[in-house]
N, C-alpha and C positions, 0 to 999 in steps of 0.2 A: 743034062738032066731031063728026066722022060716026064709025064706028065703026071705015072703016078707020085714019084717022089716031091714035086711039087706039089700034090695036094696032100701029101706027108708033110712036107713041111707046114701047110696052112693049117692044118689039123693042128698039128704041135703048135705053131701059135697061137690058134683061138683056145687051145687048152690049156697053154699056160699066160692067157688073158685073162680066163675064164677062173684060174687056180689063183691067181691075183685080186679077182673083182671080191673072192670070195675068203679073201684074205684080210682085205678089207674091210666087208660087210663084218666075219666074226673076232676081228680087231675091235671095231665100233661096237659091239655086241660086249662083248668083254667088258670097254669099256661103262658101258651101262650099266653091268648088272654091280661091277664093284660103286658107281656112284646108288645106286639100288641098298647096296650091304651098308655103306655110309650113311645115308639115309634113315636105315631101321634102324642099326644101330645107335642113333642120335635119339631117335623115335624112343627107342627101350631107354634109355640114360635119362634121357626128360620125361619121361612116365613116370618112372619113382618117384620123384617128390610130389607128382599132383598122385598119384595113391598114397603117397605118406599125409599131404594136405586132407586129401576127401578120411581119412579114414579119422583126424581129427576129428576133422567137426561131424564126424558120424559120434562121435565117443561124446563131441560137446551137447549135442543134438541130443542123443541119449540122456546125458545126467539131465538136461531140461526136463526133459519128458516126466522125470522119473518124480522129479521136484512137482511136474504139474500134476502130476498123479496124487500124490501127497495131500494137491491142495484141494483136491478134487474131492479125493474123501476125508479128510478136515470137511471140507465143508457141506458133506452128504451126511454126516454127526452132527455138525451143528443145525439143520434141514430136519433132524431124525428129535434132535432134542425138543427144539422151538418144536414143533409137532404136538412131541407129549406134553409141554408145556403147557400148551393150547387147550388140549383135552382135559388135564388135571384141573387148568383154570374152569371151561368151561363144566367140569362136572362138580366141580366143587360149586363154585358164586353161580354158576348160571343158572340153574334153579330158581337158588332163593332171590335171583336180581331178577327174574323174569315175577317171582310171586311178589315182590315188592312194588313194582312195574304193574301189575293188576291190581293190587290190593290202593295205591292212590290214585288210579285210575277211577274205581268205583267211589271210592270216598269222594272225590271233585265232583263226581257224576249225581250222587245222593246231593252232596251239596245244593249244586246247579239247581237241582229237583223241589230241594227242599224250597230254596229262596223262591223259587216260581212260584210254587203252592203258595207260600207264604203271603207274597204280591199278589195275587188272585184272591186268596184270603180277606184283604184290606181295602180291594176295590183299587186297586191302583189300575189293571187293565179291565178294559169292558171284555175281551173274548183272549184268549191266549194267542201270540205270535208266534210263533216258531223262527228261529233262522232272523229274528231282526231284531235293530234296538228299538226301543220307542222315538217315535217320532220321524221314523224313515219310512220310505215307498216300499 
């Protein structure tokens, strides 16, 4: 054997070492990508039910909404009523409770006045007090 066929032969074996290592590598590779498809596929199979769950309580979560909406204007009508209520009360009595409200106001007032006069009258006070009873500082 001469020296090149000897390094013919080493050639052929690091290349069919080399055709091996790499036999290997894309055996292990294979292997991967089917645990990879196993994987997703489990992934997609257990996805359904949590989108069939969320879209539930999307649908439950809706009807809520729609209920609170409901109560919302219920009660922006009764907010709207009690309002005019208020108004009709105060334009109707508020008036005349406000002229009623002044007219015993003055009357008490006359009163007060009169009996002073009256007591001044009779000699009961020497000079008028103002703001006191008799017989205080």
């Amino acid at each position: 054997m001469t020296a090149g066929q000897i390094a013919a032969l080493i050639a052929a074996g690091a290349f069919v070492l080399l055709v091996v290592l790499l036999g290997i590598v894309l055996f292990k590779l294979g292997r991967t990508l089917d645990e990879a498809t196993v994987a997703i596929r489990k992934a997609h199979t257990g996805s359904d039910p949590l989108f069939t769950g969320a879209n539930t309580t999307l649908t439950h979560v809706n009807t809520q909404l729609e209920r609170v909406d409901g109560i919302t204007a219920n009660a922006q009508a009764v907010t709207g009523n009690v309002s005019a209520l208020a108004s009709v009360f105060t334009a109707t009595l508020g008036g005349p409770l406000v002229k009623a409200a002044a007219l015993s106001y003055g009357v008490s007032k006359a009163v007060r006045a009169r009996r002073k006069a009256k007591a001044v009258d009779t000699g009961k006070h020497s000079r008028p007090v103002l703001g006191r009873k008799r017989g205080s500082r």
